[in-house]
C-alpha positions in Angstrom: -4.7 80.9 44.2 -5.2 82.0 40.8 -4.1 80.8 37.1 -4.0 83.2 34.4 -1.9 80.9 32.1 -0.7 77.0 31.2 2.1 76.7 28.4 2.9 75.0 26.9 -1.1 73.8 26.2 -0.6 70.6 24.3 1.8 67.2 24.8 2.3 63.6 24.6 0.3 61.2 25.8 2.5 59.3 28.0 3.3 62.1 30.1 6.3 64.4 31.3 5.4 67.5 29.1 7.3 70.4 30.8 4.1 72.5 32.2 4.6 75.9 33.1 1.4 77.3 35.6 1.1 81.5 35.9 -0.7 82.7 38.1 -0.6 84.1 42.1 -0.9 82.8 45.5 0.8 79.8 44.6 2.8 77.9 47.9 5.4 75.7 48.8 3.8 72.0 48.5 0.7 72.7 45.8 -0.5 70.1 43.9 -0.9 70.4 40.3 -3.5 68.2 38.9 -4.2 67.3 34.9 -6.7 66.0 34.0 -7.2 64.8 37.6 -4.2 63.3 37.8 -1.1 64.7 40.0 1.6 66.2 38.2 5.3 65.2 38.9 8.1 66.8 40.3 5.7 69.9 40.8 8.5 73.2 41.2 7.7 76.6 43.0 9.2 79.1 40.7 7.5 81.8 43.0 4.4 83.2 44.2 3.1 83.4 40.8 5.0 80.3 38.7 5.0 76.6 38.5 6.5 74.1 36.8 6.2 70.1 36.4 5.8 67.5 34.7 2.7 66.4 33.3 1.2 62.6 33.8 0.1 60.7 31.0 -3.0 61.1 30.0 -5.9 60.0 27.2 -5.3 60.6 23.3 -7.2 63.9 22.1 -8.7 64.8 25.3 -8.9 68.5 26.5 -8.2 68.2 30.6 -8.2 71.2 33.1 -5.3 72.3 35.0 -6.0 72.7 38.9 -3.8 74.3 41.5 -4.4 72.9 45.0 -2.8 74.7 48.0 -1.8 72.7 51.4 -4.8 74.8 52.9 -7.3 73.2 50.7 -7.8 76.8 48.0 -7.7 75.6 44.6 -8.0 77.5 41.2 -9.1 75.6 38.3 -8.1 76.0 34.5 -10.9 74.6 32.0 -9.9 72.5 29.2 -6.4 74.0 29.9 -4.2 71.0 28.2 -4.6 68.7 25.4 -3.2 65.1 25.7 -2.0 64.9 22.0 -0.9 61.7 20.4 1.7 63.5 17.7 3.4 64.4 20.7 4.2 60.8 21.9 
């Protein structure tokens, strides 16, 4: 897999920010990680979307975004989300 894009790149702290992946070669049963956490109710859109929820996560602190596929590929997105406090 690949990710090209995360939107929205910023939420709340305690978690469920609506997360949006782009990419391709996502599949049926990836795992979305932030910040090393899993992501919840994780969606295939299609090949090259995914959405979930995000899981809480530390005040002010940049994570990356990783894509894991049931065949153990993973793409990584650096310092793709910000766990911002004004977001709640």
């Amino acid at each position: 897999p690949s990710i090209q894009s995360v939107a929205p790149n910023r939420g709340g702290t305690g978690g469920g920010t609506e997360l949006s992946v782009t990419g391709k070669g996502f599949v049926a049963q990836s795992i979305v990680l932030v910040g090393g956490k899993p992501a919840k109710f994780v969606k295939l859109v299609d090949p090259t979307t995914l959405e979930c929820k995000t899981p809480p996560g530390e005040a002010n602190k940049m994570v990356d975004v990783v894509v894991q596929n049931p065949d153990g590929k993973e793409a990584t997105s650096r310092r793709a989300f910000l766990f911002d406090p004004r977001y709640g």
